[in-house]
MDAnalysis code that builds the backbone (N, CA, C; Angstrom):
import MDAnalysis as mda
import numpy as np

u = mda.Universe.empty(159, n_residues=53, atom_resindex=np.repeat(np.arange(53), 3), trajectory=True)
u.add_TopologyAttr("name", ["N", "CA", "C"] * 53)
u.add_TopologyAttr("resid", np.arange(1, 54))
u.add_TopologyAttr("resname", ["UNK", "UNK", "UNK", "UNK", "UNK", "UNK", "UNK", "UNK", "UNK", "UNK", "UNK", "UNK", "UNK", "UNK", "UNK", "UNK", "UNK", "UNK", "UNK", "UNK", "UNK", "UNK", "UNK", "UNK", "UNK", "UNK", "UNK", "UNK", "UNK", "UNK", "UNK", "UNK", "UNK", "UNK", "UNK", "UNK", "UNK", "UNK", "UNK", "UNK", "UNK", "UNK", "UNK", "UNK", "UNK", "UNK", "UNK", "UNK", "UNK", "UNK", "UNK", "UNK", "UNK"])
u.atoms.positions = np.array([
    [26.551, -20.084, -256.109],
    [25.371, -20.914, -255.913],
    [25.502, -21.724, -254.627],
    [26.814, -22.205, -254.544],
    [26.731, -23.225, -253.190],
    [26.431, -22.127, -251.655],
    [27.104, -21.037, -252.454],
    [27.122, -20.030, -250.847],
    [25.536, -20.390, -250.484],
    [24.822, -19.781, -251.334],
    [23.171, -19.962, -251.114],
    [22.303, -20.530, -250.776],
    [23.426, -21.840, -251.122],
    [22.247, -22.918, -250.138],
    [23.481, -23.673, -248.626],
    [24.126, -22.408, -248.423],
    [24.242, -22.780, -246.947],
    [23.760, -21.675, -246.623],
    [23.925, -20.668, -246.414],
    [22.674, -19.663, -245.741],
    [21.334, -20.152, -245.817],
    [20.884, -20.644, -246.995],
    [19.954, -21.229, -246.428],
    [20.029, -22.625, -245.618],
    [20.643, -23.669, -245.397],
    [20.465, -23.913, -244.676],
    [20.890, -23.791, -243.041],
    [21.398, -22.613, -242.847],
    [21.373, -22.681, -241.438],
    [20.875, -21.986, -240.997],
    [19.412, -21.510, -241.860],
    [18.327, -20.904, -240.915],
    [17.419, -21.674, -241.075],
    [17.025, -23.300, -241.178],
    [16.371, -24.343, -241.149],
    [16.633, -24.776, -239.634],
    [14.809, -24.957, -239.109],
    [15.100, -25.888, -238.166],
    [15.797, -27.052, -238.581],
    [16.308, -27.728, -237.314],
    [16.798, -29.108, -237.945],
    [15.837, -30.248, -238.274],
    [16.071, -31.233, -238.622],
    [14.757, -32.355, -238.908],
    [14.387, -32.640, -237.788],
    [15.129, -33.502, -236.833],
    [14.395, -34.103, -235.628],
    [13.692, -32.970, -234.831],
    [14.198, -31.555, -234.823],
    [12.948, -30.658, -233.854],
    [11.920, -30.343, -234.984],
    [12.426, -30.260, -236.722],
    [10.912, -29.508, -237.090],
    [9.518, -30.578, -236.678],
    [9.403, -31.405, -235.655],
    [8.752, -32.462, -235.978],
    [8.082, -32.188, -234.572],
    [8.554, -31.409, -233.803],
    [7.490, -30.722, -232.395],
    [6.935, -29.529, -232.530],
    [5.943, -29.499, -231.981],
    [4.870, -28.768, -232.003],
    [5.239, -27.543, -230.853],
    [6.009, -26.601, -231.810],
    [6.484, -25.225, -231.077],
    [5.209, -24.157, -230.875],
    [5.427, -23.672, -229.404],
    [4.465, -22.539, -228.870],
    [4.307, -21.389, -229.842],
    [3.634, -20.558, -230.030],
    [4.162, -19.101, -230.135],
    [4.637, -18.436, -229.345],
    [4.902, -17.165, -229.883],
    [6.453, -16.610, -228.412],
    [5.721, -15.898, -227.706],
    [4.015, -15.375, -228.235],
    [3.163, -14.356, -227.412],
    [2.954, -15.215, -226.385],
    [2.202, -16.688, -226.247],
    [2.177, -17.496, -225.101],
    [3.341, -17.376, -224.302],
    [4.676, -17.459, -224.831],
    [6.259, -17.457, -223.876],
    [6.032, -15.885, -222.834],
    [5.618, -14.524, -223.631],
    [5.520, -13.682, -223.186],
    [4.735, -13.890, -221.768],
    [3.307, -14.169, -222.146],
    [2.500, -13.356, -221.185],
    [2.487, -14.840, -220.160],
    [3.269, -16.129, -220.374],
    [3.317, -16.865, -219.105],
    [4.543, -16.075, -218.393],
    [5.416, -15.842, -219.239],
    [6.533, -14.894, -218.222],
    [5.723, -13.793, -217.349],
    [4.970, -13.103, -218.109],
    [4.899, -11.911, -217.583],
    [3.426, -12.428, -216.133],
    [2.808, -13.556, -216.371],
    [1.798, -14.280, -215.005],
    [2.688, -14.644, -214.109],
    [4.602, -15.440, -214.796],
    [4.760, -15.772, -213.272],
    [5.815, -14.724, -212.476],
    [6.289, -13.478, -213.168],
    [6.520, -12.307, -212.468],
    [5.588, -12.081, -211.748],
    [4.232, -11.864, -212.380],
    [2.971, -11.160, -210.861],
    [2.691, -11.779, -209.932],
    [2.785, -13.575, -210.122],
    [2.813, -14.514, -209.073],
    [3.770, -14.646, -207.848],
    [5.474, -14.219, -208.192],
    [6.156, -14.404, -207.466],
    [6.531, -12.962, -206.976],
    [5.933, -12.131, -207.453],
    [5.623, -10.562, -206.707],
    [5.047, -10.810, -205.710],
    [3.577, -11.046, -206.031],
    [2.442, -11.394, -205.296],
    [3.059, -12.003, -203.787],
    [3.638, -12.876, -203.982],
    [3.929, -13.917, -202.874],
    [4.841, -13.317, -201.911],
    [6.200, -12.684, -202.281],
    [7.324, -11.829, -202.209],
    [6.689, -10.665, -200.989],
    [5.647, -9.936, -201.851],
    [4.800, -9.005, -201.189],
    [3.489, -9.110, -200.402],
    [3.432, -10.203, -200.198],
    [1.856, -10.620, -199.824],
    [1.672, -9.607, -198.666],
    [2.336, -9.045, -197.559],
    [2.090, -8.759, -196.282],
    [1.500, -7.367, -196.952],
    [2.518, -6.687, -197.991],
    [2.200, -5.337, -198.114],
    [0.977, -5.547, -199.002],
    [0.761, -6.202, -199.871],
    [-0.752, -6.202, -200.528],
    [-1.910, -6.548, -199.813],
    [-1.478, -6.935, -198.660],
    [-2.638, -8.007, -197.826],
    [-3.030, -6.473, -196.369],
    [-1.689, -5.385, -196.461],
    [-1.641, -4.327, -195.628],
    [-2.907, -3.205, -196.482],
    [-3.021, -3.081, -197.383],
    [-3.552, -2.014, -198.407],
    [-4.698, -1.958, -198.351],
    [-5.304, -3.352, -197.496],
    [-7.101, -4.007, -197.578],
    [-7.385, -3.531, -196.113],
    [-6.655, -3.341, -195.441],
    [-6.844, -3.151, -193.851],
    [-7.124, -1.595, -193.644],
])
């Protein structure tokens, strides 16, 4: 019985974080994946800015 309630608790947030207001991880995704195209973008500007000419 005791095993059981330490597995469970150490897949409990802890108290002081359950108390912020966590993202979802799809938001974590697709800001990762805006500031890859941003710092592409920038990286490459000459050759994207070549493609219009």
């Amino acid at each position: 019985m005791d095993e059981n309630n330490n597995h469970e608790n150490l897949n409990k947030t802890p108290h002081k974080m359950s108390r912020l207001a966590w993202p979802k991880a799809k938001y974590g995704v697709v800001l990762a994946i805006i500031i890859i195209i941003v710092v592409n973008f920038i990286y490459y500007k000459d050759f994207f800015l070549s493609l219009f000419k």
